[in-house]
C-alpha positions as CSV (number, residue, x, y, z in Angstrom):
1,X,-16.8,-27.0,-129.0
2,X,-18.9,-29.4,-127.0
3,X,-15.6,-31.2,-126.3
4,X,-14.6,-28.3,-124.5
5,X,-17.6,-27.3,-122.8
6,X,-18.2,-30.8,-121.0
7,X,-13.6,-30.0,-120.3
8,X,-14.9,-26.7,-118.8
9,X,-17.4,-28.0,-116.9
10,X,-15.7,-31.2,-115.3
11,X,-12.9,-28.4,-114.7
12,X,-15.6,-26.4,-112.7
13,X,-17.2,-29.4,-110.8
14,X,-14.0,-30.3,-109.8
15,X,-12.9,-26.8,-108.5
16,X,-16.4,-26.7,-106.6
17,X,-15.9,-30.3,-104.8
18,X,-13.1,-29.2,-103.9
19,X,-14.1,-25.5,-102.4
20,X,-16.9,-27.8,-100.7
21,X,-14.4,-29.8,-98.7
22,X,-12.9,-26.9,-97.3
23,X,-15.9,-25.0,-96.7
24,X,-17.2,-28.4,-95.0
25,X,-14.0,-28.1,-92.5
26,X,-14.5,-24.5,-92.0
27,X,-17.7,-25.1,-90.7
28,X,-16.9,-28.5,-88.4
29,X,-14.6,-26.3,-87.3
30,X,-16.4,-23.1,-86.1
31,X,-19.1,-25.6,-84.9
32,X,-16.9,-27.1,-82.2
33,X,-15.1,-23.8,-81.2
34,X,-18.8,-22.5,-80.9
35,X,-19.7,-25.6,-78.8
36,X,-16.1,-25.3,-76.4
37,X,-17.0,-21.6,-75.9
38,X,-20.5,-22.2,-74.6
39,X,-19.6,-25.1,-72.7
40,X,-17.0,-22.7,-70.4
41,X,-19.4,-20.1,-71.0
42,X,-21.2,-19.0,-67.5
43,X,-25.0,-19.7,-67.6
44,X,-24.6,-21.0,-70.9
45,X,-25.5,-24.7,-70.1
46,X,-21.9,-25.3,-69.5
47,X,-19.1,-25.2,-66.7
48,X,-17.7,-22.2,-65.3
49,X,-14.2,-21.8,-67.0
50,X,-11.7,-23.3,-64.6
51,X,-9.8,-20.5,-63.1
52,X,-5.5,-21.1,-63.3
53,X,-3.2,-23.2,-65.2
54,X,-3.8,-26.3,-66.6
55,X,-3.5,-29.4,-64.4
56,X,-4.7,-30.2,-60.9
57,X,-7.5,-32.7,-60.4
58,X,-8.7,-34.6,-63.2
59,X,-12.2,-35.6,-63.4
60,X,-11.3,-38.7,-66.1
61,X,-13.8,-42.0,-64.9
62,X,-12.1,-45.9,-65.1
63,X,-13.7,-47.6,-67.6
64,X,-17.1,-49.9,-65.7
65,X,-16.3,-53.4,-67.0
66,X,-16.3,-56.6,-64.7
67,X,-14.1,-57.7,-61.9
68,X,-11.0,-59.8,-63.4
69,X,-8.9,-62.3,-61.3
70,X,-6.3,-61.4,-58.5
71,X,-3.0,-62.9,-59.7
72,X,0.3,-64.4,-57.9
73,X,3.3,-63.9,-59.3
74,X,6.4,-65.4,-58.6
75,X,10.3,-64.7,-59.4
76,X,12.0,-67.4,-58.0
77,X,15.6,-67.0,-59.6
78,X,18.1,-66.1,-62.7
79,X,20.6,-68.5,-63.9
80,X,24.3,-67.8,-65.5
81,X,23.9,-63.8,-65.4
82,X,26.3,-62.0,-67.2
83,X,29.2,-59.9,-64.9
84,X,28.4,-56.7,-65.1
85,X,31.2,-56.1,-62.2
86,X,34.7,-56.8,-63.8
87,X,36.4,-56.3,-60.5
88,X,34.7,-59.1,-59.1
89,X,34.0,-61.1,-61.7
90,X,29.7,-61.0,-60.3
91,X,26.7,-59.0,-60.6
92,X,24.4,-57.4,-58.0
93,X,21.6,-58.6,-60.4
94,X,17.6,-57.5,-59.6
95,X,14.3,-57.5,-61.6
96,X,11.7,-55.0,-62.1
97,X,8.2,-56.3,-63.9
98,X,6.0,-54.5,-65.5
99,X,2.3,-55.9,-66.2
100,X,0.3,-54.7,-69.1
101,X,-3.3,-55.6,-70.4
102,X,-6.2,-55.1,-72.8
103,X,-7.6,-52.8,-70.1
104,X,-7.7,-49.0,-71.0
105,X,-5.2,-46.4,-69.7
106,X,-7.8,-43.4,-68.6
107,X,-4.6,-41.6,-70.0
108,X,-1.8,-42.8,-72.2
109,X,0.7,-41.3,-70.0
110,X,-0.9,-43.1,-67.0
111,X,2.2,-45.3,-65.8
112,X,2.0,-49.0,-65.7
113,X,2.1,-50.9,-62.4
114,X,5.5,-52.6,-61.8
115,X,7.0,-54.2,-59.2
116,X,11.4,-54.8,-58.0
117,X,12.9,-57.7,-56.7
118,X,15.4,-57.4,-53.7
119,X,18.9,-56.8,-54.6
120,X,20.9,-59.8,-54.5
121,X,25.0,-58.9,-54.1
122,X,27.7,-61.0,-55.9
123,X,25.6,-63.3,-57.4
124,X,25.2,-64.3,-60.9
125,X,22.7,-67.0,-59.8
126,X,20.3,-64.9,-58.2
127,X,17.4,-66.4,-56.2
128,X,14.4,-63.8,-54.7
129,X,11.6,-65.8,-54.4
130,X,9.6,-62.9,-54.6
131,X,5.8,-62.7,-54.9
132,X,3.4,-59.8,-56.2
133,X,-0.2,-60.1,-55.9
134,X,-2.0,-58.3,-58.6
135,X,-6.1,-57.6,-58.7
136,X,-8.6,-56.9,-61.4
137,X,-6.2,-58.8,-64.3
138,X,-8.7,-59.2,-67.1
139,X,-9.3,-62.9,-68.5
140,X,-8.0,-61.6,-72.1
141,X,-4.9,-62.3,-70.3
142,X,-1.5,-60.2,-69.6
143,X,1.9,-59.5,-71.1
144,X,4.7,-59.8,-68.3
145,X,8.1,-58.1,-69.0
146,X,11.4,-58.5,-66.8
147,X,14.0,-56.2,-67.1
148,X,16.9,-57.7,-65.1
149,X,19.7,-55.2,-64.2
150,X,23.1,-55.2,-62.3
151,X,22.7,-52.3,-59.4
152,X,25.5,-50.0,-59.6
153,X,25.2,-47.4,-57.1
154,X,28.3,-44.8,-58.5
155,X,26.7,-44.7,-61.9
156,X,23.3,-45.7,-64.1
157,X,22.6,-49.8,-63.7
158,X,23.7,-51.9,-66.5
159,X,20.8,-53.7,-68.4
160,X,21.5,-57.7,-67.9
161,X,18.5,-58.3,-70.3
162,X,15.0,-59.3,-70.1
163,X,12.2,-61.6,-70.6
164,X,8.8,-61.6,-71.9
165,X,5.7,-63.5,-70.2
166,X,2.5,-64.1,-72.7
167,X,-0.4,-65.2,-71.6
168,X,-3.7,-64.8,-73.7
169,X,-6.9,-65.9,-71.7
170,X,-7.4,-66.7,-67.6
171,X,-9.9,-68.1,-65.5
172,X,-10.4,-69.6,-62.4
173,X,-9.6,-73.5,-63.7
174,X,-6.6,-72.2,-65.8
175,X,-3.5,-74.5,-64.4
176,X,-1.1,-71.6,-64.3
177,X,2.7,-71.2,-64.8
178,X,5.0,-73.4,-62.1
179,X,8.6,-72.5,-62.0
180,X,9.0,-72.5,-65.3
181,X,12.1,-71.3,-67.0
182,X,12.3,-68.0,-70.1
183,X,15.5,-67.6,-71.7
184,X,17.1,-64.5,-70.8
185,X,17.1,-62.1,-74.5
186,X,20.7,-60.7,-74.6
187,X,20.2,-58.1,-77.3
188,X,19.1,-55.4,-74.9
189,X,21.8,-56.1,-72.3
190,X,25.1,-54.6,-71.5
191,X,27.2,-55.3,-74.2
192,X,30.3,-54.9,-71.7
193,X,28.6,-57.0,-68.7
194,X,28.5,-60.3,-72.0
195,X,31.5,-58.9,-73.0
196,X,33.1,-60.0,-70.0
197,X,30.9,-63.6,-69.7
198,X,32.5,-64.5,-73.4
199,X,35.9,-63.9,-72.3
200,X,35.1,-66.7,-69.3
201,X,33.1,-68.9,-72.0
202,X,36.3,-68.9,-74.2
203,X,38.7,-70.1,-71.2
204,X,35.8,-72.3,-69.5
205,X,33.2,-74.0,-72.2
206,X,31.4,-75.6,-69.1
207,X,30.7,-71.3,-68.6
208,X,27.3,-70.9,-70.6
209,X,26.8,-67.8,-72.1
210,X,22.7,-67.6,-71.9
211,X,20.8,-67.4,-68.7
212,X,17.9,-67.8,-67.9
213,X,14.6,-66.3,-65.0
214,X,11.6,-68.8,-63.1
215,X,8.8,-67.5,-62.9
216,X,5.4,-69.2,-61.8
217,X,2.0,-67.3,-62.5
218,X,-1.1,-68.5,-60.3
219,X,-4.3,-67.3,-60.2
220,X,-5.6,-67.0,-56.9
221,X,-9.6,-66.2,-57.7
222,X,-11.9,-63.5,-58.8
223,X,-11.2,-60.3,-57.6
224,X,-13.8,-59.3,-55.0
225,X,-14.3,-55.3,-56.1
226,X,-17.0,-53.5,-57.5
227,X,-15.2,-52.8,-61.0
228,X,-12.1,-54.2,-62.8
229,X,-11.3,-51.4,-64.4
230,X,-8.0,-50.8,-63.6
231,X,-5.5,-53.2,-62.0
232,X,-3.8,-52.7,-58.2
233,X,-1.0,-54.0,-56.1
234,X,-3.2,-56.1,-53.0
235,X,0.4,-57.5,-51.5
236,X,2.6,-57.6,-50.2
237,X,3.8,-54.4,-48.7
238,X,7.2,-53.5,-49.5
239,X,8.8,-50.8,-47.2
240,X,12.8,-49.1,-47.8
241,X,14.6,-47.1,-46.4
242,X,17.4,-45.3,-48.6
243,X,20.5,-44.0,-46.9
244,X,22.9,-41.2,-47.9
245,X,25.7,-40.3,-45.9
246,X,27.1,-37.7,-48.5
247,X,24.3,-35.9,-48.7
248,X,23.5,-35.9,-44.9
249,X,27.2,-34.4,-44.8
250,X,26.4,-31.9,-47.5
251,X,23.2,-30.7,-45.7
252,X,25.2,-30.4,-42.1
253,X,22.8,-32.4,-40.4
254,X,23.2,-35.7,-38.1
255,X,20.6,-38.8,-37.7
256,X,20.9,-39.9,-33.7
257,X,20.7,-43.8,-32.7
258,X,18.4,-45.2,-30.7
259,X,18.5,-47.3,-27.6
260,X,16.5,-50.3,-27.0
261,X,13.6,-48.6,-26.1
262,X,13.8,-46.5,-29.0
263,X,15.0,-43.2,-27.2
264,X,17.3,-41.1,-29.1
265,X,20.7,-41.2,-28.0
266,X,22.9,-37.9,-28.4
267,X,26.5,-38.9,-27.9
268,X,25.9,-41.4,-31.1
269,X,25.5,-39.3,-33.7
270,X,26.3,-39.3,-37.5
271,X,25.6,-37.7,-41.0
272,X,23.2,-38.8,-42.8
273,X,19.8,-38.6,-44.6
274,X,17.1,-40.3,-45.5
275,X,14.5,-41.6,-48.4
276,X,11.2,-44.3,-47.8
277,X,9.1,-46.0,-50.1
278,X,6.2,-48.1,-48.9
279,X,3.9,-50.0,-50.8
280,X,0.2,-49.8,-49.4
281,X,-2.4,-52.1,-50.4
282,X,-5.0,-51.5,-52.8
283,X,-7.0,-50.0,-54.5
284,X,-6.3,-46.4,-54.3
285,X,-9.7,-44.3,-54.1
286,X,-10.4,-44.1,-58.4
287,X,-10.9,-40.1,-57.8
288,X,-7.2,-39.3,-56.4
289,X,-6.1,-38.7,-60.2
290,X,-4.2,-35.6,-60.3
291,X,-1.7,-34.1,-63.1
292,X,1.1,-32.5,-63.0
293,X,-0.2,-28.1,-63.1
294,X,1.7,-26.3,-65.4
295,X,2.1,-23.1,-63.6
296,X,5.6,-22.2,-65.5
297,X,5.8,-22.1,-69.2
298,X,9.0,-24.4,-68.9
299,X,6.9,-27.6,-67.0
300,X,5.1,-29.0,-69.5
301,X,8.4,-30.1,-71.2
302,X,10.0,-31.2,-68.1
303,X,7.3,-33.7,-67.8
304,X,7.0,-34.5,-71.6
305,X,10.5,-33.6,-72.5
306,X,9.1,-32.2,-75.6
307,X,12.1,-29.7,-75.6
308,X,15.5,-29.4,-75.2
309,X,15.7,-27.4,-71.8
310,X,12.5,-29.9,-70.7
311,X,14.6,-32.9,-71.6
312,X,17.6,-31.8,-69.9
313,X,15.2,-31.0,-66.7
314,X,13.5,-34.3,-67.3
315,X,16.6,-36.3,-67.3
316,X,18.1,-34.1,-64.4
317,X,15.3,-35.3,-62.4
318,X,15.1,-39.0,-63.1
319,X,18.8,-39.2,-62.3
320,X,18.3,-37.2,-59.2
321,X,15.4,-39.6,-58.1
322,X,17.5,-42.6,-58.9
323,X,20.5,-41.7,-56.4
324,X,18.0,-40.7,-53.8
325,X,15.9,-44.0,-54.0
326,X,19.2,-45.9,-54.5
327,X,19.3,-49.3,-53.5
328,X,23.5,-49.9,-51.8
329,X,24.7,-52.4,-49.7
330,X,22.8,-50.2,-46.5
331,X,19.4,-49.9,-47.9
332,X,17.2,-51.8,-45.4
333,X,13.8,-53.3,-46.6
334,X,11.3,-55.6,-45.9
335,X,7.3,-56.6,-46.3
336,X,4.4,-57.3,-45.1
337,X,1.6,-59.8,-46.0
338,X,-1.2,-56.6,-45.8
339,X,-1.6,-53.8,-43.9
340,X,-1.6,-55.0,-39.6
341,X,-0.4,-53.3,-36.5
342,X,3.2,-54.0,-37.2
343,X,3.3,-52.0,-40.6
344,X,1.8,-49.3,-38.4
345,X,4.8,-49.5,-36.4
346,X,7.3,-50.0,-39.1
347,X,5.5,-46.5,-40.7
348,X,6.1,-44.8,-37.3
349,X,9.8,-46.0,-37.3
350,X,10.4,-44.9,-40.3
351,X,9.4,-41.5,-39.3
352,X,11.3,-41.9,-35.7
353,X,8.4,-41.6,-34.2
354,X,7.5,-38.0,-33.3
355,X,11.0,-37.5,-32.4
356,X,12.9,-34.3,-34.0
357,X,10.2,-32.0,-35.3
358,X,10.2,-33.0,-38.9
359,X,7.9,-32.4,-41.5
360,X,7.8,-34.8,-44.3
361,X,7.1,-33.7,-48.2
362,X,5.1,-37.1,-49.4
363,X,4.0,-38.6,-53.2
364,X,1.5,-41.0,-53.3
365,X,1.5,-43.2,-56.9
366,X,-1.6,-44.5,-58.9
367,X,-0.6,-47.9,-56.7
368,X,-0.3,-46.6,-53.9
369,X,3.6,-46.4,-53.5
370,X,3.7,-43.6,-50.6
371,X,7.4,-41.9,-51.1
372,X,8.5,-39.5,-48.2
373,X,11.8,-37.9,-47.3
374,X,12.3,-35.1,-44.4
375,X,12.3,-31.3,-45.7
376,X,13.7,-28.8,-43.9
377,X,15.5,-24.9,-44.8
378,X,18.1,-26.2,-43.4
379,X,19.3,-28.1,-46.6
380,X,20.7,-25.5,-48.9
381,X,21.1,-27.1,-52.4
382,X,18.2,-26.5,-54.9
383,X,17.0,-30.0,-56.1
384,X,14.4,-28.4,-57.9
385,X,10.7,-29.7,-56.7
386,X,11.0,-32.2,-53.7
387,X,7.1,-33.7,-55.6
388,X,8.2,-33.7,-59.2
389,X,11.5,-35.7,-57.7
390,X,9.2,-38.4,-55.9
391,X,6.9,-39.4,-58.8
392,X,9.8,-39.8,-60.7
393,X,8.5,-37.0,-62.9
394,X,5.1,-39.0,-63.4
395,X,2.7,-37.0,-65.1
396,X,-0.2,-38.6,-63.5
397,X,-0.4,-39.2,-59.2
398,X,-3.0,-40.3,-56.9
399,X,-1.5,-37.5,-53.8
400,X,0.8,-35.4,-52.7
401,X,1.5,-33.2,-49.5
402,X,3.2,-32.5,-46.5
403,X,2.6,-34.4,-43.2
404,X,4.2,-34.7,-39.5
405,X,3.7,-36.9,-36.9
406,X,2.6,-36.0,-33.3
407,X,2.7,-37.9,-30.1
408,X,-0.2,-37.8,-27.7
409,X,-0.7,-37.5,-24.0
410,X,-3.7,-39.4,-24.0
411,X,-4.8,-41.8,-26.7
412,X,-8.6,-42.2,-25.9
413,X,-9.2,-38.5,-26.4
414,X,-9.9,-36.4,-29.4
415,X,-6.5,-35.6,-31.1
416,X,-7.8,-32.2,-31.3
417,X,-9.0,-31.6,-27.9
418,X,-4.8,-32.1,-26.4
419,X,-1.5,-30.7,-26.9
420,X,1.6,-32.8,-28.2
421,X,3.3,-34.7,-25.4
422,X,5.4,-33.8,-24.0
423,X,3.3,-30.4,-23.6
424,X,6.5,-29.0,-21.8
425,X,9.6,-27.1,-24.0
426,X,12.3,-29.5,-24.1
427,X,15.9,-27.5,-24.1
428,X,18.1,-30.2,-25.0
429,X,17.3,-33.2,-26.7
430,X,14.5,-35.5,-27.4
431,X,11.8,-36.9,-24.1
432,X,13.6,-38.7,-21.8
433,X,10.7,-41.4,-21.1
434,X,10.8,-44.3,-23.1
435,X,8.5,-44.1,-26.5
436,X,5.6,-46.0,-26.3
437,X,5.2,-49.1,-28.6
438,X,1.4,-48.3,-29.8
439,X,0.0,-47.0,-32.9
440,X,-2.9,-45.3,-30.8
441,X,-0.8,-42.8,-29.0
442,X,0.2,-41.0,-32.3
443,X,-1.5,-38.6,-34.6
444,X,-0.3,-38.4,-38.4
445,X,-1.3,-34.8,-39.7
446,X,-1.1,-34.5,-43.7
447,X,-2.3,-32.3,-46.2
448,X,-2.0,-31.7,-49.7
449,X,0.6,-28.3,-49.8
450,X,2.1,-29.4,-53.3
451,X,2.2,-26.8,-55.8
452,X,3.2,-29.3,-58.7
453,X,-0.4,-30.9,-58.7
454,X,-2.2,-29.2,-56.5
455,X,-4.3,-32.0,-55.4
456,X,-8.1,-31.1,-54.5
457,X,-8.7,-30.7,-51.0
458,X,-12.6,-32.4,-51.4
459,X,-10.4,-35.3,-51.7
460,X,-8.9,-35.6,-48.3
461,X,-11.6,-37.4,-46.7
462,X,-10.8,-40.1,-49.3
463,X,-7.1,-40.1,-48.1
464,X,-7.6,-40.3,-45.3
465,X,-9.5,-43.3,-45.4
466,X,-7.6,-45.3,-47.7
467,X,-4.6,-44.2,-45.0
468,X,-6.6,-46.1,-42.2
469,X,-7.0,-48.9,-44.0
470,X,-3.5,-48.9,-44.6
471,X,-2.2,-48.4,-41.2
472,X,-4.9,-49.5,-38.7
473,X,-4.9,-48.0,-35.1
474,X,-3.1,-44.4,-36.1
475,X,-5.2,-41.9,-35.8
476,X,-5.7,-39.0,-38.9
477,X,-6.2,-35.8,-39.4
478,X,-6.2,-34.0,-42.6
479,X,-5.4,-30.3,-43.6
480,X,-6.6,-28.1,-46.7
481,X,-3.9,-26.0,-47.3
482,X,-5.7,-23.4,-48.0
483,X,-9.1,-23.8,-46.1
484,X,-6.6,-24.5,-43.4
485,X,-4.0,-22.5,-43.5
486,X,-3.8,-20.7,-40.4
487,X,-4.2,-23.7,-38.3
488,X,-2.1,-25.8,-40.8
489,X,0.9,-22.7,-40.6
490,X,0.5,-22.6,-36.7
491,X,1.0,-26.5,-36.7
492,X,3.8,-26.5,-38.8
493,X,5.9,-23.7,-36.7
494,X,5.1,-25.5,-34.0
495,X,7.4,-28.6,-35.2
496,X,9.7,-26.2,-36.4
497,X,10.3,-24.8,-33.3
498,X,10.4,-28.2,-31.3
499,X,13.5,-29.3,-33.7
500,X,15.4,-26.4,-32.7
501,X,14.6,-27.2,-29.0
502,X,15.4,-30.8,-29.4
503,X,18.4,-30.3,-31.6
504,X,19.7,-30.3,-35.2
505,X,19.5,-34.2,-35.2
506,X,17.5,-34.6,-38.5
507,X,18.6,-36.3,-41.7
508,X,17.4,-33.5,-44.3
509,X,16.8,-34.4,-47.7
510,X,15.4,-31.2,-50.0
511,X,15.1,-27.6,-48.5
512,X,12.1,-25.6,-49.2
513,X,14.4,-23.3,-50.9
514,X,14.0,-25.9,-53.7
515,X,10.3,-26.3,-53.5
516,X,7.4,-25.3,-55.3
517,X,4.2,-25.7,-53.2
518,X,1.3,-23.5,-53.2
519,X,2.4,-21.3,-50.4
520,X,6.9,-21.0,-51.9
521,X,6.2,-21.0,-55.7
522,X,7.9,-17.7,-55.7
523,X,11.0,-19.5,-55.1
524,X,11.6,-20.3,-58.4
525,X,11.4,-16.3,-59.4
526,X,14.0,-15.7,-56.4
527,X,15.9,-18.1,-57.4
528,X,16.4,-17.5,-60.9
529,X,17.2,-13.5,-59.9
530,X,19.8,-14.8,-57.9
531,X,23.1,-15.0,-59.9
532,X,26.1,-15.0,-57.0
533,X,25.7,-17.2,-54.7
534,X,28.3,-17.5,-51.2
535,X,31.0,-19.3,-52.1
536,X,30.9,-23.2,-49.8
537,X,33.7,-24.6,-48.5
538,X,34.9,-28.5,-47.8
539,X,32.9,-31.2,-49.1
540,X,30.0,-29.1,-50.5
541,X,32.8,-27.0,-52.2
542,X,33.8,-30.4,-54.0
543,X,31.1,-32.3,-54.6
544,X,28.0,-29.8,-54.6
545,X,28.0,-29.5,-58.3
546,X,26.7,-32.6,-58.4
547,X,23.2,-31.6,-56.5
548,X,23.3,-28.5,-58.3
549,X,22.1,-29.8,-61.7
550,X,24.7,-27.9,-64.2
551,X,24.0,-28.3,-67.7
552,X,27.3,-29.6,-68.5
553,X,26.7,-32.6,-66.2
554,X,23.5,-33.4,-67.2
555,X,24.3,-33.1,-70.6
556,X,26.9,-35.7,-69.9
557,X,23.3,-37.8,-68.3
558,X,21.4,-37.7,-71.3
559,X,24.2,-38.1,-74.3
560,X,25.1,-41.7,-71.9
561,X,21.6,-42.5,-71.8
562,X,20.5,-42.1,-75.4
563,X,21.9,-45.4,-76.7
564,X,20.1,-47.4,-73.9
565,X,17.1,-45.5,-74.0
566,X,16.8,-46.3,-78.1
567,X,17.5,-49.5,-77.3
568,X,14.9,-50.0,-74.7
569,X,12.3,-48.0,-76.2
570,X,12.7,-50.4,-79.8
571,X,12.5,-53.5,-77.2
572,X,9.3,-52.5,-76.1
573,X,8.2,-51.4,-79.5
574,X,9.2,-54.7,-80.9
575,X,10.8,-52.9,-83.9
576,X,14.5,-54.1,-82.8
577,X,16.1,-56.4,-85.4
């Protein structure tokens, strides 16, 4: 009887320890809704509960720690890289590194910094002799990785393999890395590319079959900064300039050539359009951190790819900003050392000046890679959001906008205080007078019109001092787009109107049919209530589907890219056998 009283009791205790857990969670848990109510409770101690959907500026602080070491690196060449191209027995090979520490991501989903190589054509010997300077690199050291790939511009780029660059403590008397060599791992490469490099080795032992990448690592001091909380690009300053002839045909619009002096020339016209990328030197302010704003219930999982339709969008996207930041045989690119008058100039060339009217739709990255391309109603196939396709679908960005340049009459006055010059309507074609060769007769207007992550317009005076830095002897002015808007609208039909004046010479690349700022995000309800569209004729007849995103060809994207991608993502997991 006793027996089974102490049973009934253990039986009881038990039962209660365990009611007691639960109980304890209940309560936990009805402590911190409590506490997330009266902190977005007004008057309550706590902010005001933030008005919209989720995303917009985010308030997240780098980590304080001390200033680590500004780092050289240097890819010098690749040896015996497999041939990716069977046709001509070569590779178009180029590297892209990626540079990750013990210092904390203020998000996971922040994107590492990275950095590409030139492409080199025909060449399975390879030799770029490129350099990236890289601040605030912690003395616990870095892990380097180089993905090497053959650039194919009809289809994805074929993995030629990669390397991996460890390095566990720096400091100013560490001797560095000098042209050393790191055997190329094949296992993540294209089977077909080694495939082909076998078939050679069988025929031609004196053929090896690995390769191999030089790299030398130098450290180049402390970093002179306040905080090393988070690593930037200092140099140099890579500019491109992406060309697309299809889709300047597709869009109906012609690029004019320029004289000597830079004066537009009408009777040498041609199709085409146009994509930049330029690498400004950091760091980026630390409070342009803005995330993607989920003002659709379907964008969260185009940025995460969380579901099917999301993934499909995702991979739609990433494809789309691969062909439009394509490197081909008439990509032109160069660099400079850090930011100088001549950068200025190259910025203002790449934007023809203030020839033409446009209006440029701009992403600025955590690095400060500024991405631009011309946008214009004239270009009539949806690419879905001209920002989500320039950050590459980044969840995280430091910017993003609209901006135009504008020439001025007099470059000692206030921008403000004087019309564009010419003041007078042009009829026919662009001003006749030659263009003058000096940053301080321009005026760059931007703003921050994106409706994809609406960044906060308290921020602009931080822009636009970062831009000065960045290209010295232009001068700025910034635009809320909403605190603005009237003089910001007025502005912007003014450029309009002076590209129908000076002619449809522009090289489009998205149309604002396709866009979701804050002032169009309608667009997408239009859009999607639209179900017959006018049938188009000639080359967009043919080839239009491919802009157009159908499901059948993306599908095609995503079921070619699952393979790679599981074989990438276990490569950087370090679970690949």
């Amino acid at each position: 009887m006793a027996e089974a009283e102490n049973d009934s009791t253990e039986a009881v205790g038990h039962r209660t320890h365990r009611t007691d857990a639960y109980a304890t969670k209940f309560v936990d848990k009805t402590i911190a809704l409590q506490e997330r109510a009266k902190d977005k409770t007004p008057g309550a101690g706590g902010d005001v509960r933030k008005k919209g959907p989720a995303g917009g500026f985010d308030k997240t602080t780098v980590v304080q720690v001390a200033p680590g070491y500004t780092v050289k690196f240097t890819f010098h060449r690749a040896t015996n890289l497999p041939m990716a191209d069977i046709n001509t027995f070569s590779s178009d090979p180029y590297l892209v590194a990626s540079l990750k520490t013990s210092l904390p991501l203020r998000h996971k989903e922040d994107p590492r910094i990275n950095f590409r190589t030139r492409t080199i054509r025909r060449n399975v010997k390879p030799e770029w002799n490129a350099e990236w300077i890289v601040a605030n690199v912690p003395g616990s050291g870095f892990q380097l990785k180089c993905r090497l790939y053959d650039e194919d511009p009809s289809n994805h780029d074929d993995r030629l393999g990669n390397i991996h660059v460890h390095v566990d403590q720096l400091s100013e008397s560490w001797e560095g890395i000098r042209n050393q060599s790191y055997n190329i791992k094949k296992r993540m490469g294209s089977k077909r590319a080694y495939l082909v490099r076998g078939c050679v080795s069988m025929f031609n032992r004196s053929v090896p079959m690995s390769g191999d990448v030089y790299i030398s690592v130098e450290v180049l001091g402390r970093t002179e900064a306040e905080s090393g909380g988070r690593m930037y690009t200092v140099g140099p300053c890579v500019w491109s300039q992406h060309f697309s002839r299809m889709i300047g045909r597709l869009a109906g619009t012609k690029d004019p050539t320029e004289d000597a002096n830079g004066n537009s020339e009408k009777k040498s016209e041609s199709y085409n359009f146009q994509a930049n990328q330029m690498q400004l030197a950091g760091p980026v302010p630390e409070q342009l951190y803005h995330r993607y704003v989920e003002f659709r219930p379907f964008v969260a999982g185009m940025f995460t790819s969380h579901s099917f339709k999301g993934r499909i969008l995702n991979h739609a996207l990433h494809h789309q900003h691969a062909r439009i930041y394509n490197y081909d045989r008439s990509t032109i690119y160069g660099s400079f050392p850090s930011p100088s008058k001549d950068m200025t100039l190259k910025f203002l060339d790449l934007v023809h000046y203030d020839h033409g009217g446009r209006i440029f739709t701009y992403v600025m990255s955590l690095d400060g890679q500024w991405r631009f391309t011309e946008t214009g109603k004239e270009f009539g196939i949806d690419l879905l959001s001209k920002h989500t396709m320039h950050s590459d679908v980044s969840i995280y960005i430091a910017f993003s906008g609209e901006f135009f340049v504008r020439r001025l009459k007099n470059p000692h006055k206030n921008p403000e205080e004087q019309q564009t010059h010419p003041p007078s309507e042009i009829d026919d074609g662009s001003p006749r007078e030659q263009t003058p060769r000096n940053p301080a007769y321009f005026q760059l207007v931007i703003d921050n019109d994106s409706g994809t992550y609406r960044p906060n317009a308290e921020l602009l005076p931080q822009l636009k001092e970062f831009l000065h830095r960045n290209l010295p002897g232009l001068k700025i002015t910034t635009l809320d787009c909403n605190g603005d808007k009237e003089k910001m609208d007025k502005m912007k039909d003014e450029q309009r109107s002076r590209k129908k004046k000076e002619g449809k010479h522009a090289a489009v690349v998205q149309g604002d049919g396709g866009s979701i700022s804050s002032s169009e995000e309608e667009d997408l309800d239009n859009a999607a209530a639209q179900n017959d569209e006018p049938k188009k004729k000639g080359l967009v007849a043919k080839v239009g589907h491919a802009f157009a995103a159908p499901e059948e060809k993306v599908t095609e994207w995503v079921q070619g890219d699952k393979a790679r991608e599981k074989r990438e993502t276990e490569d950087d997991t370090g679970t690949a056998k």
